[in-house]
N, C-alpha and C positions, 0 to 999 in steps of 0.2 A: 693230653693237651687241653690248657681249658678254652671256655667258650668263648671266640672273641665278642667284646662288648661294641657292639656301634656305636655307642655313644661317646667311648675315646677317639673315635672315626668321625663323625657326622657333625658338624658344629650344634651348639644346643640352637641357636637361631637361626631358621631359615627363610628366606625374603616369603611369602604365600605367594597364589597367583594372583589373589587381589591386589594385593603390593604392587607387584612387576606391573600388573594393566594399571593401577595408578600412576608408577613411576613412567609409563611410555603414552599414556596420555598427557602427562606433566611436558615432557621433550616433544612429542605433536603440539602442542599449543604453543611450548618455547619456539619452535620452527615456525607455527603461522604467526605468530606476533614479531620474531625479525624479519619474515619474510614479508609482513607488512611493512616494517618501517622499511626496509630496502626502496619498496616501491615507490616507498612516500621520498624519501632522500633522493631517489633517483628522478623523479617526477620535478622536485623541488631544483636540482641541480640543470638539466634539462629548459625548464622553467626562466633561467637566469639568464637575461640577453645576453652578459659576457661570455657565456659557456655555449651561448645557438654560436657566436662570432669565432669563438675559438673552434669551434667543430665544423663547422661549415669554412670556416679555409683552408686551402691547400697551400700549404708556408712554398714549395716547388710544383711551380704550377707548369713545367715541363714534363713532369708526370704522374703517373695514374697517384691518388692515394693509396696509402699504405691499407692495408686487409686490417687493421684495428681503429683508423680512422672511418675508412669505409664502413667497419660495422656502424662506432657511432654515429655517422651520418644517416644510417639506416636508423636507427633508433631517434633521431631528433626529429627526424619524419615521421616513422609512427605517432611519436609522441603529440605532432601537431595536428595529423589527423583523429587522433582520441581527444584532443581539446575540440576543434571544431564540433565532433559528432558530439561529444558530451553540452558543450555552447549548446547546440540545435535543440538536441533532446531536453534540456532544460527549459528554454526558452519557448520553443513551439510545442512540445508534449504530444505530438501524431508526426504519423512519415505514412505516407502514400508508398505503394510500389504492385509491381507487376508480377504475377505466377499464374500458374499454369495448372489447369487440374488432368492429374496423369489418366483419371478413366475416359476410356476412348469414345466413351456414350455422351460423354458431359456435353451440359449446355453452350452455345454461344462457340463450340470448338475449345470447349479448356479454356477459354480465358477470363483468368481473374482477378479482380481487383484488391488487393489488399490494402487496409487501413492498421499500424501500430500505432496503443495509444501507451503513452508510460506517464508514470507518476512519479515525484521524487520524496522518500524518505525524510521528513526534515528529524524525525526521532534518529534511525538508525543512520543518517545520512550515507542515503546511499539511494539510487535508482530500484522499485519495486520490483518485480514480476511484469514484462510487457502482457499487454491483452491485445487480441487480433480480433481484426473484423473481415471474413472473406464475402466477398460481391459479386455478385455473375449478373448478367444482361440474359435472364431466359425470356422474356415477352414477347414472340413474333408480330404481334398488334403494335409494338410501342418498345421498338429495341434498345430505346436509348435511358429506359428508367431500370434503376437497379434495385435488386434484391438479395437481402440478409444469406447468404450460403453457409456461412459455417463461422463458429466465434467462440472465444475462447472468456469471455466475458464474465464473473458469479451471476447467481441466480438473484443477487440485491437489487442490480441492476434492471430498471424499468424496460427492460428494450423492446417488447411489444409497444409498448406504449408510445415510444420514442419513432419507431418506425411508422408505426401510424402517422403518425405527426409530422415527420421529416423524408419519409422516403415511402409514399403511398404509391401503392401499386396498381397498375390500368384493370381492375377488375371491377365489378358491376358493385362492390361492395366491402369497404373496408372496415374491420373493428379495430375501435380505440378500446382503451384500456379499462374505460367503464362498461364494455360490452355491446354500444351501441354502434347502429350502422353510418356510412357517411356514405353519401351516395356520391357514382360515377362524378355528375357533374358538379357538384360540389369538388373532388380531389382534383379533377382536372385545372379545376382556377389556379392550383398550386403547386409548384414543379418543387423537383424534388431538393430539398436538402442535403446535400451529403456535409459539406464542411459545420453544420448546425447539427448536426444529429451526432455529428465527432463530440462539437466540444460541449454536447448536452452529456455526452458520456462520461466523457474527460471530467465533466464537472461533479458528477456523481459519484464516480473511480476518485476523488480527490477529497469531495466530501466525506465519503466513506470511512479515506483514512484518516481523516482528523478527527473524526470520532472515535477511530479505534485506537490513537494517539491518547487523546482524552481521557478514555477510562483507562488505560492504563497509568496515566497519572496518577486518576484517583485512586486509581489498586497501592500505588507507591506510596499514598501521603497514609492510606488505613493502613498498613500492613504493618506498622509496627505502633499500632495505639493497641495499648492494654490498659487504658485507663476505664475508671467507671462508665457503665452505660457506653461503653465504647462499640465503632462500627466494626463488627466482625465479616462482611463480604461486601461488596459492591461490584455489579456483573450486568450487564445488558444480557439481557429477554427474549429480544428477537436476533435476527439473522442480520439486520439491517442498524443495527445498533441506534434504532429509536426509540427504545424504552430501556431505563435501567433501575433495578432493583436492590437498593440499602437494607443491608439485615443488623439489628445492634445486638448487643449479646443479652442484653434485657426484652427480647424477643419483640419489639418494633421493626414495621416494616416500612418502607417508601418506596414510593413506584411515580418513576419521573420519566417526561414526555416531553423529546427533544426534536427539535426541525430539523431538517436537511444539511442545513448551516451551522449545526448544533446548540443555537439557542435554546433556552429552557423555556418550551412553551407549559406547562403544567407538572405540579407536584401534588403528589397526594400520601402521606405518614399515617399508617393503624397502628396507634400505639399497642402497647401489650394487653392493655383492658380493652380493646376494640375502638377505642375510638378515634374520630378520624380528625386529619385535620389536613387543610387545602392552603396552600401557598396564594396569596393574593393574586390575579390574574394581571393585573396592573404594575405591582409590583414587579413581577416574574418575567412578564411578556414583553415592557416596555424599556428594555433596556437596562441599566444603571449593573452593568457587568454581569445580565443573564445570562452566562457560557455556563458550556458545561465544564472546564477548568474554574470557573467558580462557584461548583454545584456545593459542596461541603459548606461551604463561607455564606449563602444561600441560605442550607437548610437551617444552617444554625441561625440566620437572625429573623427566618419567618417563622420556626418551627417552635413551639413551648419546649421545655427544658425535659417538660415531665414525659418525652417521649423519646427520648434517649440523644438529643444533640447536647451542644454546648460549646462556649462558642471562644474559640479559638486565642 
């Protein structure tokens, strides 16, 4: 008998395992993209005062609702208590609340005070990552002023700084952020801050991310220039997204120096032959659309030509 051949057997093509993990990443993404619009349909439907009227009445009001109206009644409740919390969170951006620290040693008897601050996406539209701020009352001299316990906060954030400032503590000597002391009676003139210290936070958590909005813009608008003297990277430097550094592919560099708010307070361009050139500080500083969404538009009409911009 001859040899059977697999090959009359086995088809000549057969899907890989790359395939199949494409193909069932393809049907995951299919499922979260209808299973997003469900939400949104159902949200939207919910949403429509005919549809609260029609669900919210009992056509026999002799008795109980039916087990499928009853659910949507439950659901039109949720739905307006996710409106309200969503309202809140938008509009106020902190929520106060009460916890408990489970070690039995804690100060104050476990009790703590927490602060949630959020911020809202306007790129991804959507609520960020909340950040936490936990407070305890440890002072027996002065029970009523609070202190930093635990926080969930980045390192961008100034919070040494901030606490100095808004939430000084009854000790014989406080450091601010430049390292110097403030003495006892000096902090005692100033009680403490809690609701100012929030929205110095909130405001820097906010700042933050319009900056990081920002260059991702400008990452969008370079990424597909291949023209001459064209910018090949644009990237912030530090951790704090206040300095950001332009590379062109005719080996020009820029290094720009943005505020809080992300205005463009200073530019400086070393061309490829070394030499330098500075962005008018007047021009730059004083307005007339010094964002950093219009850092590119900027560099091209402060910058000479011979240093790789050009202008749009």
């Amino acid at each position: 008998m001859d040899d059977l051949d697999l090959t009359d057997i086995v088809p000549e093509t057969q899907p890989t395992s790359f395939q199949l993990d494409g193909d069932i990443e393809n049907i995951r993404s299919q499922i979260r993209d209808l299973t997003q619009w469900r939400s949104i349909l159902s949200s939207a439907l919910l949403s429509c005062p005919s549809s609260q009227d029609l669900i919210s009445s009992n056509p026999n009001a002799s008795h109980p609702p039916s087990p499928k109206r009853s659910a949507l009644q439950n659901l039109l409740r949720t739905h307006k208590r996710e409106n309200i919390k969503s309202t809140y969170r938008l509009c106020t951006g902190a929520t106060l609340f009460e916890s408990r620290d489970p070690d039995p040693y804690a100060v104050d008897n476990g009790r703590i005070i927490g602060v949630r601050i959020e911020a809202f996406h306007r790129r991804e539209k959507k609520f960020a990552k909340p950040n936490y701020i936990l407070l305890n009352r440890p002072y027996s001299q002065d029970t009523e002023r609070l202190r930093v316990h635990r926080h969930t906060l980045p390192p961008y954030i100034p919070l040494k700084r901030l606490v100095d400032q808004f939430l000084t503590p009854p000790d014989s000597f406080a450091t601010t952020g430049s390292g110097e002391g403030i003495p006892l009676k000096q902090l005692k003139q100033h009680k403490q801050d809690l609701s100012r210290l929030v929205r110095e936070i909130r405001r820097e958590l906010i700042s933050y991310q319009r900056r990081k909005e920002a260059v991702l813009v400008l990452q969008e608008k370079v990424k597909h220039d291949n023209g001459e003297n064209a910018i090949r990277e644009i990237d912030a430097v530090d951790a704090e997204l206040r300095e950001l550094r332009i590379d062109w592919t005719n080996g020009s560099v820029a290094r720009i120096r943005v505020s809080q708010k992300g205005d463009i307070e200073k530019i400086l361009v070393v061309g490829a032959d070394g030499k330098q050139s500075h962005g008018p500080r007047k021009q730059v500083a004083q307005g007339n659309g010094g964002r950093m969404e219009n850092l590119l538009e900027i560099i091209a009409s402060i910058v000479p030509r011979r240093f790789g911009t050009r202008n749009s």
